[in-house]
C-alpha beads as a LAMMPS data file, in Angstrom:
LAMMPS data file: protein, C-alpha beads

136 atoms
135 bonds

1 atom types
1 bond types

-500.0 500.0 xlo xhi
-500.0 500.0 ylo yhi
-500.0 500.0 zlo zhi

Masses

1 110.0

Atoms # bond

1 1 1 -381.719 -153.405 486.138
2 1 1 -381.860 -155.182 489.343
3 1 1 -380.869 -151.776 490.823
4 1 1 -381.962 -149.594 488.840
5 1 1 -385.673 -150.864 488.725
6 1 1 -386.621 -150.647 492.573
7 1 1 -385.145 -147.277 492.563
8 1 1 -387.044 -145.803 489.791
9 1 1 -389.828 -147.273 491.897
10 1 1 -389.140 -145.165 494.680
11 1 1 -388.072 -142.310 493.070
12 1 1 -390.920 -141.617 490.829
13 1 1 -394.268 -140.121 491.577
14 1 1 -396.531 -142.755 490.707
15 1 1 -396.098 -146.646 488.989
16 1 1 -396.696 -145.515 485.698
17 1 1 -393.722 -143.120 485.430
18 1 1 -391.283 -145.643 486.679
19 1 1 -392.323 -147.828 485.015
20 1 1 -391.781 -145.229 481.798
21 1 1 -388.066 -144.980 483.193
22 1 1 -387.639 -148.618 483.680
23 1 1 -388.812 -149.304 479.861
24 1 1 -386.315 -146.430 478.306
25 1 1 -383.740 -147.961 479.972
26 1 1 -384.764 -151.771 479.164
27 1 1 -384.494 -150.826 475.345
28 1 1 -381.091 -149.938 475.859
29 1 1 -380.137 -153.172 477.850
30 1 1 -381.915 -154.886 474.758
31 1 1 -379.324 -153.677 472.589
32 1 1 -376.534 -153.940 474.633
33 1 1 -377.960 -157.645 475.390
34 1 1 -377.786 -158.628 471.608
35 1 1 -374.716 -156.194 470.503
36 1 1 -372.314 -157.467 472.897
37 1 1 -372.936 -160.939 473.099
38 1 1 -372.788 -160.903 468.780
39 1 1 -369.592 -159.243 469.179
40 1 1 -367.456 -161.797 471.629
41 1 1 -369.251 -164.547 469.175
42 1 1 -366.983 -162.941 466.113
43 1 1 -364.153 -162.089 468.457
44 1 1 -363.804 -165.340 470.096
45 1 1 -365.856 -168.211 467.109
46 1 1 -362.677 -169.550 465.778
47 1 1 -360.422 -170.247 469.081
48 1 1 -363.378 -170.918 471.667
49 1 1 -364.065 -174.481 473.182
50 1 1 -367.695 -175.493 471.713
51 1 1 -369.468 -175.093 475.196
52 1 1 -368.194 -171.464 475.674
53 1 1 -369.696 -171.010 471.824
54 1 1 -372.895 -172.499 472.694
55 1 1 -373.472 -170.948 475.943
56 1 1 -373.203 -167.151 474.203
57 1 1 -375.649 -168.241 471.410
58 1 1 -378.140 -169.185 474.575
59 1 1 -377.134 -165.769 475.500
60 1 1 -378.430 -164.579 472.110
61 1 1 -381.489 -166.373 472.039
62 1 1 -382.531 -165.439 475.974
63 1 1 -381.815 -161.502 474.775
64 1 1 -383.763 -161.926 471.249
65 1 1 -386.237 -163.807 473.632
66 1 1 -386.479 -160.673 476.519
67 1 1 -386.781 -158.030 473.496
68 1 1 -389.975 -160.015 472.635
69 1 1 -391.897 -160.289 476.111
70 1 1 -390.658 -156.563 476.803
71 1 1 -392.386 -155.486 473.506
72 1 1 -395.403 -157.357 474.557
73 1 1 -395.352 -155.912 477.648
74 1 1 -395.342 -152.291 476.378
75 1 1 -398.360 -153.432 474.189
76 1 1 -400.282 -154.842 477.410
77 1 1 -399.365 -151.128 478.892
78 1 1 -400.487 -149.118 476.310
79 1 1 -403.845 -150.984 475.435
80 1 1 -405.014 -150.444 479.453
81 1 1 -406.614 -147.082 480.212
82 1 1 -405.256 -147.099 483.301
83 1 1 -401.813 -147.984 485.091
84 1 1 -401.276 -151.648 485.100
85 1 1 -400.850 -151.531 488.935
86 1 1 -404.309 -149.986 489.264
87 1 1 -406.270 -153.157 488.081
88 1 1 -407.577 -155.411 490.486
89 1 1 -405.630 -158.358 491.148
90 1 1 -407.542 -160.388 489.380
91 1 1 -408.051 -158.911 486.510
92 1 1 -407.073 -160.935 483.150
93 1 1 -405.180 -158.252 481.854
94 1 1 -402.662 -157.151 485.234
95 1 1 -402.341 -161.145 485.365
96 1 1 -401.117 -161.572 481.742
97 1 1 -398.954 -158.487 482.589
98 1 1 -397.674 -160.694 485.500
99 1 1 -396.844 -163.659 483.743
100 1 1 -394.798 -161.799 481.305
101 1 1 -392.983 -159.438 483.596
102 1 1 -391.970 -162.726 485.557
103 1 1 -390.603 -164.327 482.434
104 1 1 -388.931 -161.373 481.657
105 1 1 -387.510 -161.049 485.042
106 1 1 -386.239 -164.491 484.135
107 1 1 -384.965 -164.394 480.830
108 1 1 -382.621 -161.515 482.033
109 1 1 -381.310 -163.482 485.232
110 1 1 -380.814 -166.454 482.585
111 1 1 -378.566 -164.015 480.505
112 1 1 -377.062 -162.982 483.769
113 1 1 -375.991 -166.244 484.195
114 1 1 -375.087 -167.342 480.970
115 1 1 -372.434 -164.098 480.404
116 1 1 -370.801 -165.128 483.948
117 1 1 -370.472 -168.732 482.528
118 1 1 -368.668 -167.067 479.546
119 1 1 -366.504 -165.092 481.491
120 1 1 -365.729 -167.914 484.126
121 1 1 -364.845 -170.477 481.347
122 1 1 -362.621 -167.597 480.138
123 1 1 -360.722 -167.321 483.016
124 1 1 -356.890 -168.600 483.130
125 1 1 -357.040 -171.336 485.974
126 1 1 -353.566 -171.131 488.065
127 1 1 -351.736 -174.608 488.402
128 1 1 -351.934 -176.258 491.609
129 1 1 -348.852 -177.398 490.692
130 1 1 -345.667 -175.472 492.275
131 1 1 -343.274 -173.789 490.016
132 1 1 -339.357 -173.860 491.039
133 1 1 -337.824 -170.206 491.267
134 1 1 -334.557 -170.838 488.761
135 1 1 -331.082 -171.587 490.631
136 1 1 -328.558 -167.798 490.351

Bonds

1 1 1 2
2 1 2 3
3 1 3 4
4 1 4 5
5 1 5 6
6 1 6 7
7 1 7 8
8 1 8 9
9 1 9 10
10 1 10 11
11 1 11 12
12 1 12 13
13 1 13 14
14 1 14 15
15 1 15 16
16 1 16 17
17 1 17 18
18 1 18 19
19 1 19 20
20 1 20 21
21 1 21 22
22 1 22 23
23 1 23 24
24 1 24 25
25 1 25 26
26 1 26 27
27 1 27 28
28 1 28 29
29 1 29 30
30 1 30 31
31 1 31 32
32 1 32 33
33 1 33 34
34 1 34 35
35 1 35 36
36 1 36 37
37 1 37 38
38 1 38 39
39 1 39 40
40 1 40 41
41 1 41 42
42 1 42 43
43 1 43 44
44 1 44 45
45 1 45 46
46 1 46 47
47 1 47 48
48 1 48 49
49 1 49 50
50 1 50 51
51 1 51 52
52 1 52 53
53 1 53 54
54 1 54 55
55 1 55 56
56 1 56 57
57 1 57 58
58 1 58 59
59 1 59 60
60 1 60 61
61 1 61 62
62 1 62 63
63 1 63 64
64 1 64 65
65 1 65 66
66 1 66 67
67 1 67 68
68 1 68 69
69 1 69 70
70 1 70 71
71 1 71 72
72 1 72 73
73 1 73 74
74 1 74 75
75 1 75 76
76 1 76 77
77 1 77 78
78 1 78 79
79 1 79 80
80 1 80 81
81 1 81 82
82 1 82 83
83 1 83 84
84 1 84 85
85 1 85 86
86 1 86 87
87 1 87 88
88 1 88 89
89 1 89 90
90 1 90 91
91 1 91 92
92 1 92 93
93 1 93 94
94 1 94 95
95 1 95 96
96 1 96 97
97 1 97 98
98 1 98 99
99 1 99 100
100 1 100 101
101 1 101 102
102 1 102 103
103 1 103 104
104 1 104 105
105 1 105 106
106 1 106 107
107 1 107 108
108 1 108 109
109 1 109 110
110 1 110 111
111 1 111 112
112 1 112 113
113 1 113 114
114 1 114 115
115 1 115 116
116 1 116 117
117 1 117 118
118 1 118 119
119 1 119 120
120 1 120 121
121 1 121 122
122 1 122 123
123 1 123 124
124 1 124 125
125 1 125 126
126 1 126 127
127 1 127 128
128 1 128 129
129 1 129 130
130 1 130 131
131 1 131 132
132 1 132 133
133 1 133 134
134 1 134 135
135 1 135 136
């Protein structure tokens, strides 16, 4: 999304289109967000250290947690008349709209973070100690 977003941005012909692209494909990281992390939960549950097993539920909850503020967010769209970007700056709706899209922003770099951990404490570490090549 990090990519994706800021070229939809540019790409599009006004705000409110890309930010129609952006939300089609936020609903598919949404699912991939909650599908995959559910699926290394039952793949892994049974031989995983605790931490690895609590840092994917985070993962869970941060995804469940995004899916919420990004439905909100789509509600905050479609109740304004016109694009969110076209309100004034101060205006109580563009800064609720704010608030969430930063929390959103967020919760997605938290779930970022939280799959690496996974991954990392996944990761075979290699002995510092040296290993003897057997005698012919």
């Amino acid at each position: 999304m990090a990519v994706a977003a800021p070229a939809a941005f540019r790409a599009a012909p006004d705000s409110a289109t890309a930010a129609d692209i952006v939300g089609a494909m936020l609903i598919r990281w949404h699912y991939i967000a909650l599908v995959l992390p559910l699926l290394v939960f039952a793949l892994v549950w049974k031989r995983a250290r605790a931490a690895v097993i609590v840092v994917i539920f985070i993962g869970i909850v941060l995804a469940a947690l995004q899916a919420m503020v990004d439905v909100r967010i789509r509600h905050l769209r479609a109740s304004s008349i016109v694009p969110i970007s076209d309100l004034p700056r101060a205006d109580p709706l563009r800064r609720r709209f704010g608030l969430l899209h930063g929390g959103s922003s967020l919760l997605l770099l938290l779930q970022a973070v939280a799959a690496g951990t996974v991954v990392a404490a996944g990761t075979p570490r290699h002995s510092t100690a040296t290993e003897e090549s057997p005698q012919p």
